[in-house]
N, C-alpha and C positions, 0 to 999 in steps of 0.2 A: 905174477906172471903177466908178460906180456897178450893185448887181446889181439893180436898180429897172429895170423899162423904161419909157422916157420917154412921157408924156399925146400922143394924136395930137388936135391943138386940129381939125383938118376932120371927121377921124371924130365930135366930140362934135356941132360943129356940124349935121353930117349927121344926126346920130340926132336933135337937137332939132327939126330942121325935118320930119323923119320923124313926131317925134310931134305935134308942130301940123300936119302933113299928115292924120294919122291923124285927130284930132278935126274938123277943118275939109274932111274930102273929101267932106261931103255938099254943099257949095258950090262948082259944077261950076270956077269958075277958081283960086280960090283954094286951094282943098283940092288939086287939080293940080299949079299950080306948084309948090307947098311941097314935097308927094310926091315930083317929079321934080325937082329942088334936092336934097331929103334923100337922093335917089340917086343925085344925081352925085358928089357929094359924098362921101357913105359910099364910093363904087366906087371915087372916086379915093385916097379915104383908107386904106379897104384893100388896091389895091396898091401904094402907098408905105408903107405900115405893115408889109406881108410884107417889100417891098424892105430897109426900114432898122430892120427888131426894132422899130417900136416896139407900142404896146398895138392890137389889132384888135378889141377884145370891142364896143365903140360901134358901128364900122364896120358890125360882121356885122348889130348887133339894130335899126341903123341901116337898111340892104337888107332885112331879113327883113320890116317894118313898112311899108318903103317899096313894095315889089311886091304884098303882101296889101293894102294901102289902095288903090293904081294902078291892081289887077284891078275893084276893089268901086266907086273914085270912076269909073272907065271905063264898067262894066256902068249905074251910074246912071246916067251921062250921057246913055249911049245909048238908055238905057230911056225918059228923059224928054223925049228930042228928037225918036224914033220916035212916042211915044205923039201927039205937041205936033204933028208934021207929018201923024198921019194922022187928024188934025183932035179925038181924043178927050178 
């Protein structure tokens, strides 16, 4: 066996959608979904990547990007639907 540990292809996915999450969460649906996609994705890639050795480094910076954008694209959302409902 190779001493390489093998590419986890959801972890990158996750990180990708993480970072189009990242740039697109000032757009209350779409910056969302992407965000929570890139963290389902990263969570389930990281524990099948502990489970079977392979590479977690995607996974982590994949979660780390997806929770700081989710707090930021949430705080907005709520910020502009309060502001919107109390008529201002």
């Amino acid at each position: 066996m190779s001493s390489q540990k093998r590419q986890n292809g959801l972890g990158i996915a996750g990180f990708v959608l993480s970072l189009i999450g990242a740039v697109m969460f000032w757009v209350p649906v779409i910056g969302i979904l992407c965000l929570g996609l890139g963290f389902l994705f990263s969570f389930i890639s990281l524990i099948v990547g502990i489970a079977s050795r392979r590479q977690i480094g995607f996974s982590i910076a994949g979660l780390v990007i997806s929770i700081v954008f989710l707090f930021l694209a949430s705080v907005i959302t709520y910020s502009v639907f309060s502001l919107g409902m109390a008529g201002l």
